[in-house]
N, C-alpha and C positions, 0 to 999 in steps of 0.2 A: 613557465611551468614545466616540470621535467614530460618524459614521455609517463601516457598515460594507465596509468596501473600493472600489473600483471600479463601477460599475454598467454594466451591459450594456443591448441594447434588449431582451431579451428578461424581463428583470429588473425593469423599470422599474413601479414602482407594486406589486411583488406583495412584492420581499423587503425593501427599506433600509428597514426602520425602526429609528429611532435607540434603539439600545440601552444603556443605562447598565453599569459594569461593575456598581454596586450593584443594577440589576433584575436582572443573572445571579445575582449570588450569591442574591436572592430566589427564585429558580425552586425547587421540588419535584421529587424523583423519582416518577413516578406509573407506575403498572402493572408494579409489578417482580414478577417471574417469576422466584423461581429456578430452577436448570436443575437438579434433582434427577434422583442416578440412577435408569434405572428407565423414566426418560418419553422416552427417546431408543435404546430398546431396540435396535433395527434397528443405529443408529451406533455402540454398544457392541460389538457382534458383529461388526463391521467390521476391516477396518484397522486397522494403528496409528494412519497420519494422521490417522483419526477420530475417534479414542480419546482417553481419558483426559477426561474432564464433569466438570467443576469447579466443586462447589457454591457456589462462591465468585462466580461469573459469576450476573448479573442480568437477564434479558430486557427490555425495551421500546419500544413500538408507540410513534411520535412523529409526530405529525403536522405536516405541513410544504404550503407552499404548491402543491406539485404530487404530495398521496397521502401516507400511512402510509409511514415506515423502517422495518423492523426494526433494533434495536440489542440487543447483549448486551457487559455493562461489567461490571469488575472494579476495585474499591476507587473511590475517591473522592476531590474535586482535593486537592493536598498543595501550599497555598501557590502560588507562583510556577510551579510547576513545570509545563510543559504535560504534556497527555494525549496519548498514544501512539494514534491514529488508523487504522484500517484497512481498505480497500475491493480487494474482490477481483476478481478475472478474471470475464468472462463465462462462460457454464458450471460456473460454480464457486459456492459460497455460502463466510461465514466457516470454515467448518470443514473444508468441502474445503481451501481454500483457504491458510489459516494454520494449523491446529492443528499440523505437524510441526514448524511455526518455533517457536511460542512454546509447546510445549511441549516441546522441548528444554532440556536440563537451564540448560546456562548462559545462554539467554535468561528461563529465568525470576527467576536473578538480577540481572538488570538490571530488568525489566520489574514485580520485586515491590515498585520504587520507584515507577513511573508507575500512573496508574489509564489501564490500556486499553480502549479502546470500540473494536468491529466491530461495523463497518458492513453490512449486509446490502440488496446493491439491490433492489426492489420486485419483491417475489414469487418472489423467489428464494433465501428461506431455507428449512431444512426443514420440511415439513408447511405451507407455503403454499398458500391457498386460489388454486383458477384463478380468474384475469381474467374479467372477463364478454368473449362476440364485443364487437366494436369497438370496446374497449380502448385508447386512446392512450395509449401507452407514454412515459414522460418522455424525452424528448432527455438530449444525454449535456449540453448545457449545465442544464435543466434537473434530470439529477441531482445537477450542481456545486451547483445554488443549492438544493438540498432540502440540503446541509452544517449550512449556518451553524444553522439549526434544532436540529440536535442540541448543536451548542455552544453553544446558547442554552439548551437545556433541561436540559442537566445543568453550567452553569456555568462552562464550560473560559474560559479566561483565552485561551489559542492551544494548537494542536495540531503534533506534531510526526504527519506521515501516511506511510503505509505501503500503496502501494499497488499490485498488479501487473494489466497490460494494460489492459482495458479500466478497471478499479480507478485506476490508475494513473496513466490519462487525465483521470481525472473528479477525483481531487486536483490534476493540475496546472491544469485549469481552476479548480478553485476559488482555488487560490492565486493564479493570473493576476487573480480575481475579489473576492478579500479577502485581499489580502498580508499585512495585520496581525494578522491570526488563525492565520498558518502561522508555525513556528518552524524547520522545518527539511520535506524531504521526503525519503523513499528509493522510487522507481521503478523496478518492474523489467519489464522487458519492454514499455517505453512504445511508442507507435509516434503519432508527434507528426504525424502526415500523414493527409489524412483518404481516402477511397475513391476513385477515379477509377474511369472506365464500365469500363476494362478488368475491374480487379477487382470493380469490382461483378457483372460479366458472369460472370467466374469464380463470384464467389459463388454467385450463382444457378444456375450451371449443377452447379457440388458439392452444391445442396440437390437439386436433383433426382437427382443419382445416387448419394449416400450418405444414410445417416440422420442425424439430427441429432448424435446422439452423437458421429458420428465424425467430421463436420463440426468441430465445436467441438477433437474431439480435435488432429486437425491444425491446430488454432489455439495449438495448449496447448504441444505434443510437438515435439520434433527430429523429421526426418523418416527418421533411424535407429532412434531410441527406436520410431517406430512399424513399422517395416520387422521389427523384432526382435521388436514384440510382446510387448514385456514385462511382469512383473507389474505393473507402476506401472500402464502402461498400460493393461493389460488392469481394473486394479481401479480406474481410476477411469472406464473405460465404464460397468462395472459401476453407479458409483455415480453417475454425470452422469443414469444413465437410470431411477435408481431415488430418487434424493434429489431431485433439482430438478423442478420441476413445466415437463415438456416444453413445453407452450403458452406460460407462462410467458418458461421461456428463447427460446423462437422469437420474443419481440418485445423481449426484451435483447437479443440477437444479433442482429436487425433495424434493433435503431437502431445499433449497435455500430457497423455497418459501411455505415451512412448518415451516421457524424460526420465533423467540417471541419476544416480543419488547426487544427493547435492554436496556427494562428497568436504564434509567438514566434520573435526574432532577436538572434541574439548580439548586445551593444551594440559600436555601432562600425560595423556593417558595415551597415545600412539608418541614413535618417533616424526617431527618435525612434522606434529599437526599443524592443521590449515584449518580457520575458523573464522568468523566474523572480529575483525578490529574494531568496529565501532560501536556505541552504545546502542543496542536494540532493544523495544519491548516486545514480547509476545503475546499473542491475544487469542482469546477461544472463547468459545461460548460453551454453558454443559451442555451434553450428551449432544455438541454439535459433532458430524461425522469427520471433523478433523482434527479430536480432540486427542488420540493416541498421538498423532505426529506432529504435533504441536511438544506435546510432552517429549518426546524422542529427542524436537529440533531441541529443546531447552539443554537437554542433557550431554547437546552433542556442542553448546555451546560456554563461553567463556564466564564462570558467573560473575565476576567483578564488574560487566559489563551490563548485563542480560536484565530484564524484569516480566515475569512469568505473570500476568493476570488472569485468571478466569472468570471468567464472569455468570453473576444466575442467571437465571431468567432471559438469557439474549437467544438462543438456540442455533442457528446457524452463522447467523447476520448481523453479530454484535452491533457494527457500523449502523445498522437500521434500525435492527428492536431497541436500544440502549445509547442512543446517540449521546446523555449528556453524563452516563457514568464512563465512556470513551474519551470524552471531552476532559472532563475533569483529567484523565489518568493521561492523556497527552499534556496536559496541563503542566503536571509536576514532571514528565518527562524531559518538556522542553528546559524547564526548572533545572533540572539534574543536569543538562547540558552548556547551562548557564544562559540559558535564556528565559528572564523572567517575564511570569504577563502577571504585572499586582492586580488583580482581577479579585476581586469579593465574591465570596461565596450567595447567593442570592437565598440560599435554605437558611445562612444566619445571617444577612443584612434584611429580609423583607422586601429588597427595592432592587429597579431594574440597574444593571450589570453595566460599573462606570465603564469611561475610557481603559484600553490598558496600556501601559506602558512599557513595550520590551526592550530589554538592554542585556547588550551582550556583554557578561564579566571573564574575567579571564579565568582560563579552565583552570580547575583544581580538582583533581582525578580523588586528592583525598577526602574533599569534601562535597563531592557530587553524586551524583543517583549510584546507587549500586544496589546488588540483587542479592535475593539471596542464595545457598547454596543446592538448596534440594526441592523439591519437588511439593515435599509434603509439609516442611517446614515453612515459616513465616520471619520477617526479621523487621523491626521499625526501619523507613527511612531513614536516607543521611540526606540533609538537607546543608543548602550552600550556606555560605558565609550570611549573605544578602539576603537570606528567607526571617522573616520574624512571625510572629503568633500571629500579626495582622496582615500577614499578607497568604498564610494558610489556614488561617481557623485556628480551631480548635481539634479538627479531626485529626486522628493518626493512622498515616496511611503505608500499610505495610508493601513490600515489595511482590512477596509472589503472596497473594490474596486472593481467598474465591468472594466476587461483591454480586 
């Protein structure tokens, strides 16, 4: 495998080293953990979104050039096929974060063909130990380049990533950073722009008059959702203040909002833009507070590529309030990339959701997912070679769509 993507200055000397794809496949699993019930008592008694511990899931502590990962992965590489990738919100850990997604019924037949790895940022999974005082907290460039470490140590070929807000940010740097190691991305709630003084002023001025918790919440929440005060809401104060180690989060959320634009330009419109190469969808919820720079990231990316969804009714947390209209639009994403799950629609079969079958076809850029071109407009899918009526329905499902 050549050396590893792009190099930055901040990178230089610490990550490219030339990696063979034969020293991946050499690599070991070391420190596995499983997550037996029992040991996560508090999360049990939770929430649904927290629920559900799946002995199947692996813990491991990976060391990387800038501090410890936490990871916790499920199955193991299948051939060709990439790893389904995951990096969460600030305020959030894996499980706040994902567990309503992928434990959802019909994402986890998709998902019981990929071996999944979450990601967990530095110090912010549960039962993480505090930082020592003056702690330098990794930059969001430096959590991109703490990635390739984990794909290095359990093997992955490339990763298809999943990632919301700050999460989100820190896959699309990596891919700007090692395009050959991304296979696809879905981001939601990106905000491709980095702080300026106003908002930083802001910032600073919400830590002094709220607590952290709700600081973050308003990072999270429609500003309905919070007006309303509702259970979501309310149960994940609850759990932001009681699962993540607060000192902790104050210097994820510190550098959070000290990152630089994510510098990237639709190709075409600067000299020798730089922009996402691989297939991404974009995700938002309405009147969720990340809804302008989501629109922004869209605009600043490639559309032959790109698929802009917005969703109703989800508000901040598409991932949570609307797990199975997510599902679905991962669905056809993987579809677009040629990976098919012939999965039946359960709204028009009545009956519960067979095996599915995924098979990797070979790429055909002319008859795979593509987007549309604007914003306000809509355009039918293009559907592969391999899709028939019976294996999507009957519905037509456009590319940038509000559902």
């Amino acid at each position: 495998m050549k050396v590893l993507g792009h190099k930055i200055e901040l990178l230089t000397g610490l990550l490219l080293q030339e990696v063979t794809m034969a020293g991946l496949h050499e690599l070991r699993f070391t420190e596995e953990k499983p997550l037996l019930r029992g040991q996560d008592t508090e999360l049990e008694n939770s929430d649904a979104f927290l629920s559900a511990v799946d002995t199947d899931w692996k813990e491991h502590d990976i060391e990387t050039p800038y501090g410890l990962l936490h990871v916790v992965i499920r199955g193991s590489p299948k051939g060709n096929r990439p790893a389904i990738l995951t990096y969460h919100d600030v305020g959030l850990n894996h499980k706040l974060c994902f567990n309503a997604f992928f434990n959802f019924e019909d994402m986890q037949e998709i998902t019981k063909h990929f071996v999944v790895c979450h990601v967990d940022a530095p110090g912010q999974q549960v039962g993480a130990s505090q930082f020592p005082q003056g702690y330098q907290f990794p930059s969001m460039e430096q959590l991109a380049a703490m990635v390739p470490s984990v794909i290095q140590h359990f093997g992955f070929k490339y990763v298809i990533g999943i990632g919301v807000g700050a999460g989100a940010y820190v896959l699309a740097k990596f891919a700007l950073i090692f395009p050959d190691l991304v296979e696809g991305l879905v981001l939601m709630n990106i905000d491709p722009n980095g702080k300026g003084w106003i908002d930083w002023a802001a910032t600073k001025l919400s830590g002094l008059t709220s607590t952290l918790p709700d600081t973050v919440l308003s990072h999270l929440f429609s500003q309905e959702e919070l007006v309303n005060n509702t259970e979501l809401v309310q149960s994940y104060r609850q759990q932001i203040s009681s699962t993540v180690n607060q000192f902790n989060l104050q210097l994820f959320w510190n550098m959070y909002n000290s990152r630089r634009d994510l510098d990237i330009n639709r190709p075409g419109t600067v000299p020798n833009a730089k922009t996402l190469r691989c297939p991404v969808m974009l995700v938002v919820g309405d009147n969720a507070p990340a809804e302008d720079g989501v629109v922004e990231c869209n605009s600043k990316l490639d559309p032959t590529n790109t698929t802009f969804l917005k969703m109703a009714d989800s508000g901040g947390l598409p991932q949570v309030t609307q797990p199975g209209k997510l599902t679905e639009a991962f669905k056809y994403f993987l579809q677009g990339m040629g990976y098919i799950a012939y999965l039946k629609d359960r709204r028009l079969s009545g009956g519960a959701v067979p095996s599915a079958s995924m098979t990797r076809l070979a790429r055909s850029r002319t008859a795979s997912l593509t987007s549309a071109s604007s914003v306000d407009g809509s355009r039918p899918r293009a559907c592969t070679h391999s899709e028939s009526s019976e294996a999507l329905g009957q519905i037509n499902h456009t590319m940038e769509v509000s559902c």
